[in-house]
C-alpha positions as CSV (number, residue, x, y, z in Angstrom):
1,X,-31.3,58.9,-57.1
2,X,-31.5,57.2,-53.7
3,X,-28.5,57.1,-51.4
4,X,-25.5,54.5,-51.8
5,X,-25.2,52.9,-48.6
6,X,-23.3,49.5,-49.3
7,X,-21.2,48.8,-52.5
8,X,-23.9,46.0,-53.1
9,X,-26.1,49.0,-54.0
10,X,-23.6,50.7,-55.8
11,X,-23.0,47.6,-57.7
12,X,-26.8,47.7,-58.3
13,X,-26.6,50.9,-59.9
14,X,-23.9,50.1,-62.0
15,X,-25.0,46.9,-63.2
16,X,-28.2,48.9,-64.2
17,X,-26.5,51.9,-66.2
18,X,-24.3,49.0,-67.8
19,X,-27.5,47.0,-68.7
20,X,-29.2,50.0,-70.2
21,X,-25.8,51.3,-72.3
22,X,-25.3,47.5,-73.9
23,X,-29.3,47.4,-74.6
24,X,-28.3,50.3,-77.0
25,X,-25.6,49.5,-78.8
26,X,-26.8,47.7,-81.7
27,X,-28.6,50.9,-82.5
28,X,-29.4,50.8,-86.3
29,X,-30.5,54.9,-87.2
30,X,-27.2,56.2,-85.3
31,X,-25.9,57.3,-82.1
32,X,-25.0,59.4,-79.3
33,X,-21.4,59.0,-77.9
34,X,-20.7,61.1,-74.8
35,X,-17.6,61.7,-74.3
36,X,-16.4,60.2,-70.7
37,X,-12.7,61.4,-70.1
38,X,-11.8,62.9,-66.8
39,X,-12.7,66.3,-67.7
40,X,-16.3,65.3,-68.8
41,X,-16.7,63.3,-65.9
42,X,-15.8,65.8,-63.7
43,X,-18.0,68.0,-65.4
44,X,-21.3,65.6,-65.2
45,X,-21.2,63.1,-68.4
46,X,-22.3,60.4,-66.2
47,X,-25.3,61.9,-65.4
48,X,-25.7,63.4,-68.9
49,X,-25.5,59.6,-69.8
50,X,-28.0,58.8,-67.8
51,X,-30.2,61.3,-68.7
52,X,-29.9,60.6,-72.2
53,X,-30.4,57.0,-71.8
54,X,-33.5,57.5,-69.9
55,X,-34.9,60.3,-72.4
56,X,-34.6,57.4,-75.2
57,X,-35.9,55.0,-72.9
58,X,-39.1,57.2,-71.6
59,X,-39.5,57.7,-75.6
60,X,-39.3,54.6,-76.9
61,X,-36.4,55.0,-78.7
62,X,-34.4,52.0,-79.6
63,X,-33.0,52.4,-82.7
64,X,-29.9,55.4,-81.2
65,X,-26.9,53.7,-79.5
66,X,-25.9,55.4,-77.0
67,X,-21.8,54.9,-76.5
68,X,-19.4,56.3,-74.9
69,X,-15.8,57.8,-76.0
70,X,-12.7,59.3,-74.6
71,X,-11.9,62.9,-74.6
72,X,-13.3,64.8,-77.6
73,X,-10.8,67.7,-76.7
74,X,-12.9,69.8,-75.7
75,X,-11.8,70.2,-72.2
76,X,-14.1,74.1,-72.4
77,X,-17.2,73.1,-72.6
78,X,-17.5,69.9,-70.9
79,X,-19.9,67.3,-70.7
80,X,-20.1,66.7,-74.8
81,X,-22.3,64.8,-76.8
82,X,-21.6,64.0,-80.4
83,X,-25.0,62.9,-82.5
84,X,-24.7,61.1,-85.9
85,X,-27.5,60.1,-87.6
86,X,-27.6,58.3,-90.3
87,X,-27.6,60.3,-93.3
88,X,-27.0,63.9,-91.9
89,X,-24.0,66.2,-90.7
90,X,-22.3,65.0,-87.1
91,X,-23.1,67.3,-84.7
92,X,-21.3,67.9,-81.5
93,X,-23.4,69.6,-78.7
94,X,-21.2,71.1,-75.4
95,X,-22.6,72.3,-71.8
96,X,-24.4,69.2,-72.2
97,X,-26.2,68.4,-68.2
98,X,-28.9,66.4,-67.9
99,X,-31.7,68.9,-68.7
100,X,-29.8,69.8,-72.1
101,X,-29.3,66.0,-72.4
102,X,-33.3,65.3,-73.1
103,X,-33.8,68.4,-75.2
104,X,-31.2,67.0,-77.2
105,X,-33.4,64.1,-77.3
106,X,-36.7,65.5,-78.0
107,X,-35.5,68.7,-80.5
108,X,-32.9,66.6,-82.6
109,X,-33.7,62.8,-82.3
110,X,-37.9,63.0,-82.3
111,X,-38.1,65.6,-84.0
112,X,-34.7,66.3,-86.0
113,X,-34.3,69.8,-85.2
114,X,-30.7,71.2,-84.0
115,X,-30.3,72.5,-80.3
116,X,-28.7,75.7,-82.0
117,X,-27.4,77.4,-78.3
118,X,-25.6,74.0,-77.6
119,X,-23.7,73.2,-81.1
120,X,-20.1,73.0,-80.4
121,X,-18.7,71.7,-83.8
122,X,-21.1,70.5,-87.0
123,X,-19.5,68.1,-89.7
124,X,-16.5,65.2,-89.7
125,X,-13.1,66.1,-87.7
């Protein structure tokens, strides 16, 4: 990411994300809600955002909204990613950072396999 050196820029890069999260929303197969509280932004959900967005993106995936959510209440394992898919059992991944982010993507969206070492929580509250 290049440096911010005005708040023009960083309004840039906000406008940007912003763009690419609303582009997303009217997802029709399911989503990925990150959860974006102060303890999961602390701990990197912005740039697990990103990351997932631009895993879907460099895929061609269109059809996974990506949203984001409030605490999940699970303060411990920070940044966390809920996937619902139409269909099959919620699954809530923790420790997600960027890198964990696009194997999300490419193990359990393209190719609908679990990320095991990152499940958190499987099925409804």
């Amino acid at each position: 990411m290049p440096k911010i050196k005005s708040l023009e820029d960083l309004m840039k890069i906000k406008e940007n994300t912003l763009k690419n999260v609303k582009m997303r929303e009217l997802g029709k197969r399911g989503k990925i809600i990150v959860a974006m509280g102060t303890c999961g932004i602390a701990a990197g959900a912005k740039e697990t955002l990103n990351a997932i967005v631009e895993a879907l993106n460099e895929s061609n995936i269109d059809d996974i909204a990506v949203v984001q959510s409030g605490c999940m209440g699970l303060c411990e394992v920070e940044p966390t990613v809920k996937v619902e898919i139409e269909g099959e059992t919620p699954v809530v991944y923790g420790h997600v950072n960027p890198e964990n982010a696009k194997k999300i993507v490419k193990k359990h969206i393209l190719a609908g396999e679990l990320v095991g070492e990152l499940i958190v929580k499987q099925g409804k509250e």
